[in-house]
N, C-alpha and C positions, 0 to 999 in steps of 0.2 A: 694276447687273446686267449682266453678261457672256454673250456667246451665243460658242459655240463654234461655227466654222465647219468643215465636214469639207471635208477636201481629196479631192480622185479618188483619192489612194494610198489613203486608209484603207478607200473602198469600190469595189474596183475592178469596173468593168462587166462583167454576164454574159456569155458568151463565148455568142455568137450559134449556135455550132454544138450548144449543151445546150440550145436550145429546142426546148418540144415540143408540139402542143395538144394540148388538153384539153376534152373536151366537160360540160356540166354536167347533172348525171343528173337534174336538176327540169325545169330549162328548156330544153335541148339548147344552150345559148351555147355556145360554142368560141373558144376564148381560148389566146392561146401563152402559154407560160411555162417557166421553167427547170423542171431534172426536181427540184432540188432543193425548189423552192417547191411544184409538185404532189403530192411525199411529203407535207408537211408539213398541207398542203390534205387530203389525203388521209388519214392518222394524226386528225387534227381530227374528219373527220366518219366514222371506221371502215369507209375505203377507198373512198371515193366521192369523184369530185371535185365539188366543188359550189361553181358562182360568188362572185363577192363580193353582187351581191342577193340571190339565195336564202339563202345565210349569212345577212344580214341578216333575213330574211324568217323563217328558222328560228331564231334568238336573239328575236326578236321571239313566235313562235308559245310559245315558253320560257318567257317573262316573262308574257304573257297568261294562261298556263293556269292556271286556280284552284289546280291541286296542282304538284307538282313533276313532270316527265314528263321525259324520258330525248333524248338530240338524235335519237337512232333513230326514236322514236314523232314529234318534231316534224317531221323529214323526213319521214316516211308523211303526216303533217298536210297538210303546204305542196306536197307532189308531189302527193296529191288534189285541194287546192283547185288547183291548178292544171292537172291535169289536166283537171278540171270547168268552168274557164275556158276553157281552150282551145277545148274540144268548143261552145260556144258560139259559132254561125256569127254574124257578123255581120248588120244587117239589110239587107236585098234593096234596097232604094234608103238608102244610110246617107247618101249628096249632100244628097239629100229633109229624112232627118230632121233633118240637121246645119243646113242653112239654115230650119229650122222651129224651132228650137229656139233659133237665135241672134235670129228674128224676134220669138220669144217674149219672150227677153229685152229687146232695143228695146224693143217695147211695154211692157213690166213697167217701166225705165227713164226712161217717156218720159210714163205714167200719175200714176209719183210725184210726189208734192210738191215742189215747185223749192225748193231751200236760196236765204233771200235773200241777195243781197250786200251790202255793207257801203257805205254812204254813207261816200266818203272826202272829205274836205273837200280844198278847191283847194290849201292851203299843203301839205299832204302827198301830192298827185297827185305821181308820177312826173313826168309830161309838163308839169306846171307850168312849169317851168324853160324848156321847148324853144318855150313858147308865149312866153313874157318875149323 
């Protein structure tokens, strides 16, 4: 099996002065990119520019949906839920919860049943040899 390797002629680099950002109309990301790549981004989701997450986030909302539903109605989907996320303030001491929650876990880890270890005989210790 043979892999072809592309040389810099065949794909030569975007000329720095056609970059342009681009904001995403789900999430507000802002990202440069050439103008030709943003049509294309653009043409894709019927004039909006939408990140590479969201995209994925909207193919995903596609495939989930019991019927078949259109990328138009999955954008309204996934800018909702996100919208709805957002608006969701974080909690007032989240330090708190965060160190409460990993304590929990410790405890949860620490209550379990210890896996026992293996009696290894002496001819197959590791450190056999350094004791010889």
């Amino acid at each position: 099996m043979s892999a072809k390797v592309r040389s810099s002629e065949e794909t030569p680099a975007p000329d720095l002065s056609e970059l342009e950002v681009a904001k995403c109309e789900c999430c507000g990301l802002m990202e440069e990119c050439t103008a030709a790549y943003a049509d294309e981004i653009r043409a894709e989701y019927h004039g909006h520019w939408i990140c590479g997450l969201c995209a994925e986030a909207i193919k995903d909302e596609i495939r989930r949906s019991g019927r078949a539903i259109s990328t138009e109605d999955a954008m309204d989907r996934h800018r909702r839920f996100f919208k709805s996320f957002r608006s969701v303030s974080p909690p007032a001491k989240s330090a708190e919860h965060l160190i409460a929650a990993v304590s929990r876990l410790l405890r949860r880890s620490l209550s379990s049943p210890a896996i026992p270890l293996r009696n290894v005989s002496a001819d197959h210790d590791c450190f056999a040899a350094l004791d010889r």
